[in-house]
C-alpha positions in Angstrom: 74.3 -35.0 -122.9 75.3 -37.2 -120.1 77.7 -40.3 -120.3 74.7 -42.5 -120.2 72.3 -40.8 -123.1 75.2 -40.7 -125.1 76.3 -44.4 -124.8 72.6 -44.9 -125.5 72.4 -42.7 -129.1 75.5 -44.4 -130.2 73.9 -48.2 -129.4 70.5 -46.7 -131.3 73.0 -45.8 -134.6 74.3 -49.0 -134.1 71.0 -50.8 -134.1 69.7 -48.7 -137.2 73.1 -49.5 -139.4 72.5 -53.1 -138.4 68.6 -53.4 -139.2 69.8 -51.6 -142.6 72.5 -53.9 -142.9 71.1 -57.0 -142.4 67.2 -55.7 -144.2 65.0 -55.5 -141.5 62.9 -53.0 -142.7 60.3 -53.5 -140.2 62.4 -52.4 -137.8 64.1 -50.0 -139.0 61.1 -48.5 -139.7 59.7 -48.5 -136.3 63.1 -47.3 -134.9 62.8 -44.1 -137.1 59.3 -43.5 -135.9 60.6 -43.1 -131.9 63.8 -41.3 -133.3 63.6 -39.6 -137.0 67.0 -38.1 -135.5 68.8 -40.8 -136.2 68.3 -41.5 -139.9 71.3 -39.6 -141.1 73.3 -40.5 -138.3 76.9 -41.7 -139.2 79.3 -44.6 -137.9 83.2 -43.9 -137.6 83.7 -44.7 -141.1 81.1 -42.2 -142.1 78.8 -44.5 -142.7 74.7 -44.0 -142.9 72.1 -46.1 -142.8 71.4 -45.3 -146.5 74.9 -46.8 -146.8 74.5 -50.1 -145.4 71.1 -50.8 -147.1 72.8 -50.2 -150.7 75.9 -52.0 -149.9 73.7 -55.4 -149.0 71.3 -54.8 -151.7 68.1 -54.4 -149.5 66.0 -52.2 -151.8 63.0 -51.8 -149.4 65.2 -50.6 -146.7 66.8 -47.7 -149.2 62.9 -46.8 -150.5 62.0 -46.3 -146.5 65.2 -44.6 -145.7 64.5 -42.1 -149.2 60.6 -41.5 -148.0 61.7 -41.0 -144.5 63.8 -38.0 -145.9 67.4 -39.1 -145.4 70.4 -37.3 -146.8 71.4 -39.1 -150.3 74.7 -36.7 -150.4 76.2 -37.5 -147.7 80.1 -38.9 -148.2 81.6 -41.4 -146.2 85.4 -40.9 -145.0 86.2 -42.4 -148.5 84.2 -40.1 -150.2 81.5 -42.1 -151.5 77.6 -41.8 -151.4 75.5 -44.4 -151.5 74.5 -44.6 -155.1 78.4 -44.9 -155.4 78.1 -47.8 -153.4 75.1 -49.2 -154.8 77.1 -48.7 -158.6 80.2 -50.7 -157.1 78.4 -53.5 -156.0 76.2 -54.0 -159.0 72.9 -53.1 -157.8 71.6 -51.8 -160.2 67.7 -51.3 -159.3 68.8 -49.6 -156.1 71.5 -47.2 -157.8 68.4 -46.0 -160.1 66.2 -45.2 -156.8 69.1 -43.3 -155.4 70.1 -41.8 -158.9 65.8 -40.3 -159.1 65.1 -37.0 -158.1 61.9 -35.7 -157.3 60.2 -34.0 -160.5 62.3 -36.0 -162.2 60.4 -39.1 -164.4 59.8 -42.0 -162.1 61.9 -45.0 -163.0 61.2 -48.3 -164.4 61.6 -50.7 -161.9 61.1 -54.1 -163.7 61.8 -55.9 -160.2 62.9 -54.9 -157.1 64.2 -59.1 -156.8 68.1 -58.6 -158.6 70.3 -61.1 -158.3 73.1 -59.9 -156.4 75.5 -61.5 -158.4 75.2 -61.1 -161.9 78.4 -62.8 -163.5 79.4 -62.6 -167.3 77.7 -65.8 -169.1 74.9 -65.9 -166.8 72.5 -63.7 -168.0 70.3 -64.2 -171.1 68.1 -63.1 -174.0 65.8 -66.6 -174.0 63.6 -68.3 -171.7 64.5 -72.0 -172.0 61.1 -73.6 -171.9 62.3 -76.4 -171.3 58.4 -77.6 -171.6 58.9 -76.9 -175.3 61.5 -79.9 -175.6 59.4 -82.7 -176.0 56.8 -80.8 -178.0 57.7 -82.5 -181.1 55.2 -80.7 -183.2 55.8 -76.9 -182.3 59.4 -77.3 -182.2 59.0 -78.0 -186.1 56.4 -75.8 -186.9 59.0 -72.9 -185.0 62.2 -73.7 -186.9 60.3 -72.6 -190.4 59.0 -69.6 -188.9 59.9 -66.2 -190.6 60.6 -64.8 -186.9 62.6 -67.5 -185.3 66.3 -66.4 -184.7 69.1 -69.1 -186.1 72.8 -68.5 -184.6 75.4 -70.6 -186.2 78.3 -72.2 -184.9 81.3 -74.3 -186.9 83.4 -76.3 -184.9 82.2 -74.9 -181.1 82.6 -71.4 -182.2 79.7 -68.5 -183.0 78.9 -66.8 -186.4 79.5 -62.9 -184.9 79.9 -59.5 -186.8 82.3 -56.3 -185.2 80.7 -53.9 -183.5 82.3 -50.4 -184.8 83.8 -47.9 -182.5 82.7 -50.3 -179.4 84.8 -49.8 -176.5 85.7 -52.3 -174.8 85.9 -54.1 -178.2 82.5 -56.1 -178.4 81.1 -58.1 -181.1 77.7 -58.8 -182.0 75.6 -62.5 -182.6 75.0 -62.7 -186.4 71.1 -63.7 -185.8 69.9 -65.4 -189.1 66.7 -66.6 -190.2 65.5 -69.9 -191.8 66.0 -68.5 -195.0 69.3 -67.8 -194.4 69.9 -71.7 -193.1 67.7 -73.3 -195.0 70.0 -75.5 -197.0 71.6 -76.7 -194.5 68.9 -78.2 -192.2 69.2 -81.4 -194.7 72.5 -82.5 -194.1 71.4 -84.5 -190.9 75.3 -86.2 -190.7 76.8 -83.1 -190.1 74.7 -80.5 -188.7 73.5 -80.4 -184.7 70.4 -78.4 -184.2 69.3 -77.5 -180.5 66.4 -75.4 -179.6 68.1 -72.8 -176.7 64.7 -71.3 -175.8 62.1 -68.4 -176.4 62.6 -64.3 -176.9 59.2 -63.2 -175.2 58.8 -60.2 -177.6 58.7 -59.9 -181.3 61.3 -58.9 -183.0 60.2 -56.6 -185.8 63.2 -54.6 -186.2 64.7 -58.4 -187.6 61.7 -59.3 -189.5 61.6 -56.0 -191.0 65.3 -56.4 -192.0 64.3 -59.7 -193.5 61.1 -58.2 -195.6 58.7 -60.8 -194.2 55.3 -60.4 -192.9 54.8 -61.2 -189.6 51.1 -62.9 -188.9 50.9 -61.8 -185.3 47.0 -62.7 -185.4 47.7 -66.0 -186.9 45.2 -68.6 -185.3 47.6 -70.8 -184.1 51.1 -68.9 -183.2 51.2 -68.2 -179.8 53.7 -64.9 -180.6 56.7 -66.6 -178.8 59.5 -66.2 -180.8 61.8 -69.4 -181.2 66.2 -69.5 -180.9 68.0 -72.3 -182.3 71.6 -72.9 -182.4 72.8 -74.7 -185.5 76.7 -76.4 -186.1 77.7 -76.9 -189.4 80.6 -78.5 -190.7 84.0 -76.7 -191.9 83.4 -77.1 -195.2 79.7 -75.6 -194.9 81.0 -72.8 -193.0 84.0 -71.6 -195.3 81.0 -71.3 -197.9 78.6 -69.2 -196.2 81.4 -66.9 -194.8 81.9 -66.3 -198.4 78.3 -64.7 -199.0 78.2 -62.8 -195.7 81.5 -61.1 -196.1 80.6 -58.9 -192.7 80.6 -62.1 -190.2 83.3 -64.2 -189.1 83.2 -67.6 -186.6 84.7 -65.8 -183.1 87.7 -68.0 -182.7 90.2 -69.1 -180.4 87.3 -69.0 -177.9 89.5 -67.8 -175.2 89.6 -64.7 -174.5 88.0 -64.1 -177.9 84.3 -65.1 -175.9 84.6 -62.5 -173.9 84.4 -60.2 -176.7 80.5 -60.9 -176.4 78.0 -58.3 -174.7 76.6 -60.0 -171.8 73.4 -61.1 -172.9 74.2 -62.6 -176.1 77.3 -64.5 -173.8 75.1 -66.2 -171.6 73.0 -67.6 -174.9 76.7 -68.9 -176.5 77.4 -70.3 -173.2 74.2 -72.4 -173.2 74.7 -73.4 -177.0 78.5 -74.1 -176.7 78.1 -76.0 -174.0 75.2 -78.3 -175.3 77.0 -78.4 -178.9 80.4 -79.4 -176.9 78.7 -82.5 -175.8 76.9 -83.4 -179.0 80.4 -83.3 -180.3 82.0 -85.6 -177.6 79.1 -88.2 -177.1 78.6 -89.1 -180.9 77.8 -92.8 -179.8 76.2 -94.5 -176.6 78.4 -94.0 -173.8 76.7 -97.6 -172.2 77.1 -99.9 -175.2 78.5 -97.8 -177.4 75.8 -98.0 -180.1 74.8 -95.3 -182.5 71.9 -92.7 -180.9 69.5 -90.2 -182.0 69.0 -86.6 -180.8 65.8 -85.9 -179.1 64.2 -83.3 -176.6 65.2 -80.6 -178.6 68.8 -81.5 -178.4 68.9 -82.1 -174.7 68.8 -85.9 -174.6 70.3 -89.0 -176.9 68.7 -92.2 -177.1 70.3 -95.2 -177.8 69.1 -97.1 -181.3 70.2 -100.8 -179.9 67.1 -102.4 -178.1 67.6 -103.5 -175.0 70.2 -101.2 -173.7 70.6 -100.3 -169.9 70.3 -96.7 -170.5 67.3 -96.7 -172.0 65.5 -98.0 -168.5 65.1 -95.6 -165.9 67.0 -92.1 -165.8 71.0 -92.5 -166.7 73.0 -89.2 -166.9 74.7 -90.9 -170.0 71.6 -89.7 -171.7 71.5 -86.0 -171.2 74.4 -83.0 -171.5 76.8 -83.5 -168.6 77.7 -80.2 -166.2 81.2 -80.4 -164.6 81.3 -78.7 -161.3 84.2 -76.6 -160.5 85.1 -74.8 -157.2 87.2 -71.9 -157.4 87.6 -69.9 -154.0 89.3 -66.7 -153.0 90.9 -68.3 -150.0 91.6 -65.4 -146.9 94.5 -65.4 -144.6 93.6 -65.7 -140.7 94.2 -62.1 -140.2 91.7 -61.3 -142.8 94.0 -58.9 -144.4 95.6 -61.1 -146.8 94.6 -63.1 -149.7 96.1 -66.3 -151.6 96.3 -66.2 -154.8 98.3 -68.4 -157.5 99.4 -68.9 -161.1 100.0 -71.4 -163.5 102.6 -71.7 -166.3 100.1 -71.0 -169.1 99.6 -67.5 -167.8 100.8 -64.3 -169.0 103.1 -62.9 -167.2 102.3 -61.5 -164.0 98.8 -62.9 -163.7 97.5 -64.3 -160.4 94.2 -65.5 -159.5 92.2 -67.7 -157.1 92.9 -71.2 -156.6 90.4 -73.7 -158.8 90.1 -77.0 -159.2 87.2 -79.7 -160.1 84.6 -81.4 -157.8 85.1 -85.4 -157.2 82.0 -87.7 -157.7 80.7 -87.8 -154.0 82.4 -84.8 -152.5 80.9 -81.7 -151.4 81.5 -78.3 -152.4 83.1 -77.4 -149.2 85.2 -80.7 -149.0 86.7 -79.6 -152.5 87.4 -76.6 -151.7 89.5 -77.3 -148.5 91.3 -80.5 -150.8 92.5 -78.4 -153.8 93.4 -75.6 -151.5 96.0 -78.0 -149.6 97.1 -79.9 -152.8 97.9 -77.1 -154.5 99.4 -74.7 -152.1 99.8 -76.7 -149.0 97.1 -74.2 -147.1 94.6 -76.2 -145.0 91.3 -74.4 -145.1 88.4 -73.8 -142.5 85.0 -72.0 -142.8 84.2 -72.2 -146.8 81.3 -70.1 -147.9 79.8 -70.0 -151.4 79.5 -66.3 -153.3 78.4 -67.0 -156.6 78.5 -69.2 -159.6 79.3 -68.9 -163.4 78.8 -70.8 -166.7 81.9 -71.8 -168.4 81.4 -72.9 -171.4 85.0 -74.3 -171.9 83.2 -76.9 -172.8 81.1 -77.1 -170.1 81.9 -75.9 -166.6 80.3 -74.7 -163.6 82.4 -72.2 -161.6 81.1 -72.2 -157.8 82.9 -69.2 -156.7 83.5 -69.6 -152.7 85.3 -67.3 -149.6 87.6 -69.8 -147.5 89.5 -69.1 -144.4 93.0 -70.4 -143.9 94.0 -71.8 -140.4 97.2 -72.4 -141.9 99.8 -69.7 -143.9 102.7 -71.8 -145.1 102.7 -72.1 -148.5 104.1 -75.3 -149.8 103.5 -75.4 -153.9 102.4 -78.6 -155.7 104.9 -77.5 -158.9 102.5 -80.2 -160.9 99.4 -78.2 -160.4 100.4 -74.9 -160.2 103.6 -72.7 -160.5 103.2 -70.2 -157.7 101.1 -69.1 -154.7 101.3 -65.7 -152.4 99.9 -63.9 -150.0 98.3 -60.7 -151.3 98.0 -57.6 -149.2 94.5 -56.2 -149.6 96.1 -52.5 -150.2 98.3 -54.5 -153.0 94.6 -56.1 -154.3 93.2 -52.6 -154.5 95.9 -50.8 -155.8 95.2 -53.7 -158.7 91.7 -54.4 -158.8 90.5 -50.4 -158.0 93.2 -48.3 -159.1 94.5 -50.0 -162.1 97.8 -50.4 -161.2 99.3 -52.9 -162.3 103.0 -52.9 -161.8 103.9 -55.7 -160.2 100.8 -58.5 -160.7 97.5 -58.3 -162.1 94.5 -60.4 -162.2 91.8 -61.8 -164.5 89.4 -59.2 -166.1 85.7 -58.2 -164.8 84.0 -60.8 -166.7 85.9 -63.8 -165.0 84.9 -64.9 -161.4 87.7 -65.0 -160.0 87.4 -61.1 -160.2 84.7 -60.8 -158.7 85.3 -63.0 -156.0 89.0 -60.8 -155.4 86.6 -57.7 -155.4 84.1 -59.4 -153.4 86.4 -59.8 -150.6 88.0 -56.2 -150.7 84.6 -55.1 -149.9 83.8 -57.3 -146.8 85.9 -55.0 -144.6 86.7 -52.1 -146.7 84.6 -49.0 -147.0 83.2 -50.1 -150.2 
């Protein structure tokens, strides 16, 4: 092979890692048809087009690549395939095409859309139907339903049961029914009840468990079944722990939330978070009169006539969000990261910088502020990753990449007690290997993690 044909099959591998990197399965496709050579072809790194298709989630670009024939075994120089790839970055619908073998039972792909991201108290058991809200009449004729699912809370914190021999320790949602609230549906003064959504299939298993018949042809139920989040008072709750000896309210919420399979987080998270500002907005933030819940728990209206908030739309009126950046900000020679830690933190902990949006700023304009307030870093190009629910009461994490264009670290001790720049070998040794001998950092199920591990994989063969 000349000079020539050989700088023009390494530009072809090139073009075929990119159109699998970037998800051009058009033409990647029509590449493979002039040159089936190429498909296993390999970069430097070891590389494959399989490879890059996993590691940016492009699901039609792995399905071609597997029909074409490619090599699902091959390793790169850090001895991973792609379904190990696939696994690490939490695609899980491509990681069961590359896990199938032929003969094998096809697999069940619900949707080959995935959200990239999938961060803990994001996902869900319950459609919100938010059309349901203002359906005054179904949402009453649902909360007496035998199959409607009831979870309590007392004082912001869920009614959960142990889950034996879990590991990780887990805990499980104690799901009641109306029977098993009945009583306390009454006491209007001191109960909150918020309608969090719909389970699209029946439950049997818990109507079984609850010995009632389920009229699944009944003329007028439409089959959905109903979730309601109910707060009681103390007092309530130190009684009904007494009759359910197995269940216990999950408290200090932190980390104690986190205890909470993923699914059943993201329904606290919604509940907590709506509950939270039931519990803080008793009264009418505008005139401070007394109001009454409506919309299924996702609105107050003031009860004084002729108050400003009820003309128009007034965010006084419905649960309140607060917006919080937290970025995983990346030293000019990409190599580095800054992280910091406060005074509340255990020992050796460090994480990414954080800090709340200001009415009329951008994401990108906060980011770069609390950057430079708090560790006297000025920040560049900002790029948003991914976002998360936290219910503490009622955040939202914007989880963002941001490049320094400065390195001298100059600590605001009133916001934070330290900042330093992390080697990425010291991250992986932390984040990948477990060891954690000198620092450590948040667990999986907090953002920041995933934005630390987000970045170890940008240039990494991961």
């Amino acid at each position: 092979m000349t000079g020539f044909e050989k700088n023009l099959h390494q530009e072809m591998i090139s073009q075929l890692h990119n159109f699998a990197a970037v998800g051009d399965a058009a033409k990647l496709k029509a590449l493979l048809s002039h040159s089936p050579s190429l498909i296993n072809a390999a970069a430097d790194n070891g590389w494959t087009a399989l490879m890059y298709g996993a590691r940016n989630g492009h699901f039609d670009v792995v399905r071609i690549l597997l029909e074409e024939g490619c090599d699902r075994s091959i390793v790169n120089k850090s001895r991973q395939t792609a379904l190990d790839i696939a696994k690490f970055w939490g695609y899980k619908h491509i990681a069961n095409l590359l896990a199938y073998v032929k003969g094998e039972q096809k697999p069940n792909f619900l949707s080959t859309e995935v959200k990239e991201y999938e961060n803990y108290f994001s996902m869900t058991l319950v459609d919100r139907r938010s059309d349901k809200r203002t359906d005054s009449k179904w949402l009453s004729k649902k909360q007496s339903h035998p199959a409607t699912v009831y979870i309590l809370f007392s004082n912001l914190s869920p009614l959960v049961m142990g889950m034996e021999r879990s590991q990780p320790p887990e805990v499980k949602l104690c799901r009641l029914c109306h029977k098993d609230v009945e009583q306390y549906m009454s006491q209007t003064e001191e109960v909150t009840l918020i309608f969090l959504g719909v389970e699209l299939q029946f439950n049997k298993n818990f109507m079984a468990a609850h010995n009632e018949k389920v009229l699944e042809e009944e003329e007028d139920d439409d089959g959905l079944v109903a979730w309601f989040a109910l707060s009681i008072d103390a007092a309530s709750a130190e009684k009904f722990k007494e009759k359910h000896e197995n269940c216990y309210f999950l408290h200090p919420p932190m980390p104690a939330l986190l205890q909470l399979t993923e699914k059943e987080a993201g329904v606290v998270a919604q509940a907590r978070s709506v509950l939270a500002w039931h519990s803080r907005y008793r009264f009418c933030p505008t005139c401070g009169s007394a109001t009454k819940i409506e919309e299924g728990g996702y609105k107050k209206t003031c009860l004084k006539e002729g108050c400003p908030s009820l003309q128009g739309v007034h965010n006084t009126s419905y649960p309140r969000v607060d917006p919080v950046v937290i970025m995983q900000v990346i030293h000019p020679d990409g190599n580095h990261c800054l992280l910091g830690r406060q005074k509340r933190f255990p020992p050796g902990m460090f994480t990414c910088l954080a800090g709340f949006v200001e009415p009329g700023e951008t994401i990108e304009d906060a980011v770069r502020r609390e950057v430079e307030e708090e560790a006297g870093v000025k920040v560049g190009h900002v790029q948003y990753v991914s976002c998360q629910p936290w219910p503490m009461p009622s955040s939202l994490m914007i989880g963002c990449l941001a490049v320094a264009v400065s390195t001298e670290i100059r600590v605001d001790k009133n916001e934070i007690e330290d900042a330093r720049w992390f080697t990425r070998e010291q991250v992986v040794e932390v984040i990948i290997k477990g060891n954690q001998h000198s620092f450590f950092v948040p667990p999986s199920r907090a953002i920041a993690h995933q934005l630390i591990k987000h970045w170890i994989g940008m240039n990494a063969n991961l």
